[in-house]
C-alpha positions as CSV (number, residue, x, y, z in Angstrom):
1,X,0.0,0.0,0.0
2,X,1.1,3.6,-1.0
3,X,1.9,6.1,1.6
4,X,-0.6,8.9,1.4
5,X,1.0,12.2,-0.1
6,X,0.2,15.7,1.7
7,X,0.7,19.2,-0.1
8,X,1.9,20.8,2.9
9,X,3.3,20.2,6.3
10,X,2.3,22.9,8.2
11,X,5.5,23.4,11.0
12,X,4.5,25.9,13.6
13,X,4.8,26.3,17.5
14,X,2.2,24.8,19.8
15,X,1.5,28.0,21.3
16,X,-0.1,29.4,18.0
17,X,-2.0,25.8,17.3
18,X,-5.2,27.8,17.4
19,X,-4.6,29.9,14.4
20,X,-2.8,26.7,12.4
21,X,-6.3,24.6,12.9
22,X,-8.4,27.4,11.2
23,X,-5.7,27.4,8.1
24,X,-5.5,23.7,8.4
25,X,-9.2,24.1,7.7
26,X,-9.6,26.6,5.2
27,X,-7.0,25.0,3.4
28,X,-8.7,21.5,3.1
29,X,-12.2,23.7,1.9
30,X,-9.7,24.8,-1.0
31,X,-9.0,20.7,-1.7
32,X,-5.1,21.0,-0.3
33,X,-4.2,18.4,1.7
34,X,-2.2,19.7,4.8
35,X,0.0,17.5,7.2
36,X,-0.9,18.7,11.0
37,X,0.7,16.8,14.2
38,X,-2.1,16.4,15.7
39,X,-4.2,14.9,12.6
40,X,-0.9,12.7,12.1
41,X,0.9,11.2,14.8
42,X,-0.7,8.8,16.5
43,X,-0.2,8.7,20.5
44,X,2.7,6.4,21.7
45,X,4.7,7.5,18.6
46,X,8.0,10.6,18.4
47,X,7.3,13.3,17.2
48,X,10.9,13.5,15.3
49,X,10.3,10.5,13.8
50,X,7.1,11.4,12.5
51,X,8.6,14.3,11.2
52,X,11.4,12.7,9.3
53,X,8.8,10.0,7.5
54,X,7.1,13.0,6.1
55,X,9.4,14.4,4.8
56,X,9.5,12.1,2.1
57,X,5.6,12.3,1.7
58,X,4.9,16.3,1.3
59,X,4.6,18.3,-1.9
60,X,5.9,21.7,0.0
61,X,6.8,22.8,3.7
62,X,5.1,26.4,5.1
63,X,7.1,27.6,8.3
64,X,4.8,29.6,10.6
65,X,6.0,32.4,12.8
66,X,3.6,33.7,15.8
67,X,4.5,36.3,18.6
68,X,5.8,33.5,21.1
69,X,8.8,32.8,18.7
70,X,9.5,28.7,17.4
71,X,7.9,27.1,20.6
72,X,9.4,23.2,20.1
73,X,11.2,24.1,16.7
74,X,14.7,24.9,18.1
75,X,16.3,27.1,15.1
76,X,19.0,24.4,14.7
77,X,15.8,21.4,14.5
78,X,14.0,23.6,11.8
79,X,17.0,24.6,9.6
80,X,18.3,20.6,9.2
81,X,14.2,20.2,8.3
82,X,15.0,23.1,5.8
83,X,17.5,22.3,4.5
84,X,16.0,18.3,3.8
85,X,13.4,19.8,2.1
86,X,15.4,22.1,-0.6
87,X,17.4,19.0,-1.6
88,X,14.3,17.2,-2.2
89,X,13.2,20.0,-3.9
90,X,10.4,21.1,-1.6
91,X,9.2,24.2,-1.7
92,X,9.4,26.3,1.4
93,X,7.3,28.9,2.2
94,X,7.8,31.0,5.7
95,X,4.1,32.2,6.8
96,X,4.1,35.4,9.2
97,X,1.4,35.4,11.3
98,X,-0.6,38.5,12.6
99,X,1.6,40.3,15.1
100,X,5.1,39.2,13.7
101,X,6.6,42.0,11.4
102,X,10.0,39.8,10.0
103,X,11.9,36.4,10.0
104,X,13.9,35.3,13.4
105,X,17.0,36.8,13.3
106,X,18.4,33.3,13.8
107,X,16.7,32.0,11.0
108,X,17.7,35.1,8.6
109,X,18.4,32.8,5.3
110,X,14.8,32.3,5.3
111,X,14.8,35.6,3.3
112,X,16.2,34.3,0.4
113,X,11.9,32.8,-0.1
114,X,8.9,34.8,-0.8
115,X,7.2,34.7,1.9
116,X,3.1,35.2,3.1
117,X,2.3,37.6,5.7
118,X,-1.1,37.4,7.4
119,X,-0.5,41.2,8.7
120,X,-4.0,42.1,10.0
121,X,-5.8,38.9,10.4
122,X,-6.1,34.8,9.9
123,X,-9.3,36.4,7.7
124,X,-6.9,38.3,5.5
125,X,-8.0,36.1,2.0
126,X,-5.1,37.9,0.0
127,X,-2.7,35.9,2.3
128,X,-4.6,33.2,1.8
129,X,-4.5,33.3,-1.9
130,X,-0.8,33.7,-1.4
131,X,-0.8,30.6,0.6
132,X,-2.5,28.7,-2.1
133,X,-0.3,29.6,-4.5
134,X,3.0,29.0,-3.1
135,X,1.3,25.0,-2.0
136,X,0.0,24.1,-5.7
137,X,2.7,26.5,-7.4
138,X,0.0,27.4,-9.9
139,X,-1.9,30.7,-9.2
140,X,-5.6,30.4,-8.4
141,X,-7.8,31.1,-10.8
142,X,-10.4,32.3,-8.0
143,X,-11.1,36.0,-7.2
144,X,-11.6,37.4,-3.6
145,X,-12.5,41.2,-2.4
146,X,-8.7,42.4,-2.0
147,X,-7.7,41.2,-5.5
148,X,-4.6,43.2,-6.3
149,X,-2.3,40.0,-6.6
150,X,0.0,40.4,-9.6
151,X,3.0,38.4,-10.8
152,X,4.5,36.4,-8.2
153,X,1.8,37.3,-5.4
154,X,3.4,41.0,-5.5
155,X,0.6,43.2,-4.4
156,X,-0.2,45.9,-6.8
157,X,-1.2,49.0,-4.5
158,X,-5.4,49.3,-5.0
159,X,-6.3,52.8,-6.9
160,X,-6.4,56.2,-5.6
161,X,-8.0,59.4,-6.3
162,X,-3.9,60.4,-4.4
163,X,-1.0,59.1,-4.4
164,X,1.2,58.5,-1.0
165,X,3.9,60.7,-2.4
166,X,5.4,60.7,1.5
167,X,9.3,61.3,1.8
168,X,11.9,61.2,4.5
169,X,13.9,63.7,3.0
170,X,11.6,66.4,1.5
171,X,11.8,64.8,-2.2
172,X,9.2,65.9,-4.5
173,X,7.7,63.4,-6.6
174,X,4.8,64.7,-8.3
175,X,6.8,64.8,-12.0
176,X,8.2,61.1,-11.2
177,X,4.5,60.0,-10.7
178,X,3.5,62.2,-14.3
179,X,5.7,60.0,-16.4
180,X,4.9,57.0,-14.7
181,X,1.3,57.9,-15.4
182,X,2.1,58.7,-18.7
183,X,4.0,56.0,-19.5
184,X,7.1,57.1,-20.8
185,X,9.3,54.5,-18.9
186,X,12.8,56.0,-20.1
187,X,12.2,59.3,-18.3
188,X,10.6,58.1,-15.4
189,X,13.7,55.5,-15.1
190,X,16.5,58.8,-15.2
191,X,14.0,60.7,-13.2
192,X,13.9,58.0,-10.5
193,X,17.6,57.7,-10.6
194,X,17.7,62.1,-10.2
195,X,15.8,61.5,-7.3
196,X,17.3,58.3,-5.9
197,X,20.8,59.8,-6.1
198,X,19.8,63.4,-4.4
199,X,18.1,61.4,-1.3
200,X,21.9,59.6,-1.0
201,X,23.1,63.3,-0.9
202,X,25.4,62.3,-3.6
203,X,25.2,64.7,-6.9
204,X,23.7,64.0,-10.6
205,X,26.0,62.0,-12.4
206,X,27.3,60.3,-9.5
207,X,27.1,56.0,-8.9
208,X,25.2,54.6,-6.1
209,X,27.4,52.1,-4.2
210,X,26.2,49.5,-1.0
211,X,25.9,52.1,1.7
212,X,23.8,54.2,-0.3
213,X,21.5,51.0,-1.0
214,X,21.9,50.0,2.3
215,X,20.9,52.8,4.0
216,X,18.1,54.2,1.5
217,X,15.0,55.5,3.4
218,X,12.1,53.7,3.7
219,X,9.8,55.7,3.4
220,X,10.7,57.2,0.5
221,X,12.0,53.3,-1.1
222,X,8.2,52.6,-0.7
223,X,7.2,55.3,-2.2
224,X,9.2,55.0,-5.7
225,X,8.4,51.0,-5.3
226,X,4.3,52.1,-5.2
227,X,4.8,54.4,-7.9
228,X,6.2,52.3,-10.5
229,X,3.9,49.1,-9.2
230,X,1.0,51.0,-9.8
231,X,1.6,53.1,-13.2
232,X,2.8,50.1,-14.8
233,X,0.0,47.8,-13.7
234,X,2.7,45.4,-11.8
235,X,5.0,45.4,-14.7
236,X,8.0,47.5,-13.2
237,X,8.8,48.3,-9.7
238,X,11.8,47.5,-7.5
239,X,9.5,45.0,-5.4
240,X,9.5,42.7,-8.6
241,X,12.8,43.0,-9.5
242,X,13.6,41.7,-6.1
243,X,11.6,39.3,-6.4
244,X,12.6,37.9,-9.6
245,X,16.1,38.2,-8.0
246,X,15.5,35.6,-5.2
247,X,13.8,33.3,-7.8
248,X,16.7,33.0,-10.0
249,X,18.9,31.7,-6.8
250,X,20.6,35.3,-5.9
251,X,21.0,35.1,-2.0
252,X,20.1,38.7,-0.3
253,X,23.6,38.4,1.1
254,X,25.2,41.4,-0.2
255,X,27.8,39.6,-2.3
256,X,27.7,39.3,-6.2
257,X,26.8,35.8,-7.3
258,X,27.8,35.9,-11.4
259,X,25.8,33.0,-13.0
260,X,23.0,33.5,-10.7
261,X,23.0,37.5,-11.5
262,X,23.0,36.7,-15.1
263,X,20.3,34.1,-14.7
264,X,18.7,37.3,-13.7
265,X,19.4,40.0,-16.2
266,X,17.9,37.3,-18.7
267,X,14.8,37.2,-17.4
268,X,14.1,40.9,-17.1
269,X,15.4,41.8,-20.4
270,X,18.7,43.6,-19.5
271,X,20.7,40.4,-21.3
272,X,20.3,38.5,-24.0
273,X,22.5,35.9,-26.0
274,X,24.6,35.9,-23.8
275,X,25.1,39.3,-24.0
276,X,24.3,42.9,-21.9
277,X,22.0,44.9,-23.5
278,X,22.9,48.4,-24.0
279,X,20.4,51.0,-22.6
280,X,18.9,51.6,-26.1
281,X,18.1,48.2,-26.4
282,X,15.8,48.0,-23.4
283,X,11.9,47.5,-25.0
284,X,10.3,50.4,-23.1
285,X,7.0,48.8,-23.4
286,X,4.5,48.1,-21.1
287,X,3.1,45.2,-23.3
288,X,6.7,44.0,-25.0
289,X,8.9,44.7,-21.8
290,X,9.8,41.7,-19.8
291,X,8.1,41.9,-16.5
292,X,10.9,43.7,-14.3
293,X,12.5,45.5,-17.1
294,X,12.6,49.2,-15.2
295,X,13.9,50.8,-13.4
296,X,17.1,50.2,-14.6
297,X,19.5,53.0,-12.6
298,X,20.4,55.2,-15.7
299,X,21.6,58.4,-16.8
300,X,21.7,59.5,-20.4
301,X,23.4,56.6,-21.7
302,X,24.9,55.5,-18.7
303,X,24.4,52.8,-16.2
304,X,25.2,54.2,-12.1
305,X,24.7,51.0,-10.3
306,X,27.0,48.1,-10.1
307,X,26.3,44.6,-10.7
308,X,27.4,43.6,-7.8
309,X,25.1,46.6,-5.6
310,X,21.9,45.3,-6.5
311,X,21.8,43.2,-3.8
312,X,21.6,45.5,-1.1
313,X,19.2,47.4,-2.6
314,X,17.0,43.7,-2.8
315,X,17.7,43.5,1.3
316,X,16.8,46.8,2.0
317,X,13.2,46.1,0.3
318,X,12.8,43.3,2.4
319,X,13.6,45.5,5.6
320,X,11.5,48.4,4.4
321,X,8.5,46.4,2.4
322,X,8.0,43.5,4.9
């Protein structure tokens, strides 16, 4: 007789059981089979041992983090379970559950996978959808109420008669947000680098290096991010470049990974054959652009970031946009 498969083993701390019961539910009322201790191991039985059959037996693994920290999961327990399921192949998704803003410190790598945040509530059906996607790795075709869900499960910002136009530094973006609206890509992209580089307090003309990145405010990082979401209808933004960053195996470590950087260039259009594309050779199009094309940190002709900056700039999204 076959072992039964699962689509997702659902590792969380005992303290936040009540939450992981009504996800275990909703996510059987969707048809996804999860694995749940308490549904599983039968009484006389370890738990570690239980844990290490079904392994072999799930489809992916989501992580959930609550207020109380990893209750029974020691950091060291749940990275060897990690790091079991990426050799398999598994796909890991860490969940954040309402009240927790970020990853454990001591479990930091988990970064380098999108991950689903149940900010204001276990009701939040975005999340949800999120969830369901990252289990069955095909999107749902179903809608909800808060259906602005684009790409990868990036959230395109919901329309506004206004724009949050906010900034830590006094930076005026009303002709930014013009050309976005208008959709002239190629002056928004310089204009966004104008700005960028006078929020650094560095002067036109001038490259961007890892303490810039690193530092960048977030307030105003959200803002260009929300801009260029929006305007381009999830096509562009800095939240989907980082995105398609982690997916092609670039580590939000700071460091400059070649293969996997290129692996990334080709899929947002900035190489191709083998070869780097020249800032005229960019598509410009909202319709013919690869999704992630812009911005692409340029001046004129010129390109003012480094290969081996955009890194930091991905980390500091994931510190500002979490």
């Amino acid at each position: 007789m076959t072992e039964q498969q699962f689509d997702v083993f659902l590792a969380h701390s005992s303290k936040d059981k009540p939450l992981i019961r009504r996800i275990y539910r909703k996510l059987a009322d969707l048809g996804i089979r999860p694995w749940l201790d308490e549904e599983e191991i039968a009484p006389g039985t370890t738990f570690q041992s239980e844990i290490q059959q079904a392994i072999g037996r799930i489809k992916s693994a989501a992580i959930f983090f609550g207020p109380d920290g990893l209750g029974r999961w020691q950091a060291l327990e749940l990275k060897s379970f990690i790091s079991q399921c990426v050799r398999r192949g598994v796909p890991v998704i860490p969940v954040l559950l309402p009240g927790v803003e970020e990853i454990p410190e001591e479990l930091i790598f988990l970064q380098e996978f999108h991950a689903v945040s149940f900010q204001d509530s276990i009701e939040d059906e975005r999340a949800l959808f999120s969830l369901e996607w990252g289990i069955t790795q095909r999107k749902p075709t179903r809608q909800y109420s808060a259906s602005q869900v684009l790409g990868n499960a990036y959230a395109v910002p919901p329309p506004t008669s206004e724009d949050d136009l906010s900034s830590e530094r006094g930076i005026d973006y009303q002709n930014l947000r013009n050309l976005l609206k208008a959709g002239k890509w190629r002056e928004a992209d310089q204009e966004t680098y104008r700005l960028m580089i006078i929020t650094v307090g560095k002067k036109e003309g001038q490259w961007f290096d890892r303490k810039d990145l690193e530092k960048f405010p977030c307030e105003d990082l959200r803002t260009l991010d929300q801009l260029w979401v929006k305007y381009s209808n999830g096509k562009f933004g800095f939240g989907v470049q980082k995105q398609i960053y982690v997916e092609t195996g670039n580590l939000l470590d700071g460091e400059y990974h070649e293969e996997n950087w290129k692996a990334f260039c080709d899929c947002v259009g900035w190489r191709k054959g083998g070869k780097y594309l020249v800032y005229s050779d960019l598509k410009a199009n909202s319709s013919l652009s690869p999704t992630g094309e812009f911005p692409r940190f340029c001046r004129g002709m010129n390109f003012v970031i480094s290969l081996d900056c955009f890194s930091s700039l991905a980390q500091r999204l994931v510190y500002c946009c979490r």
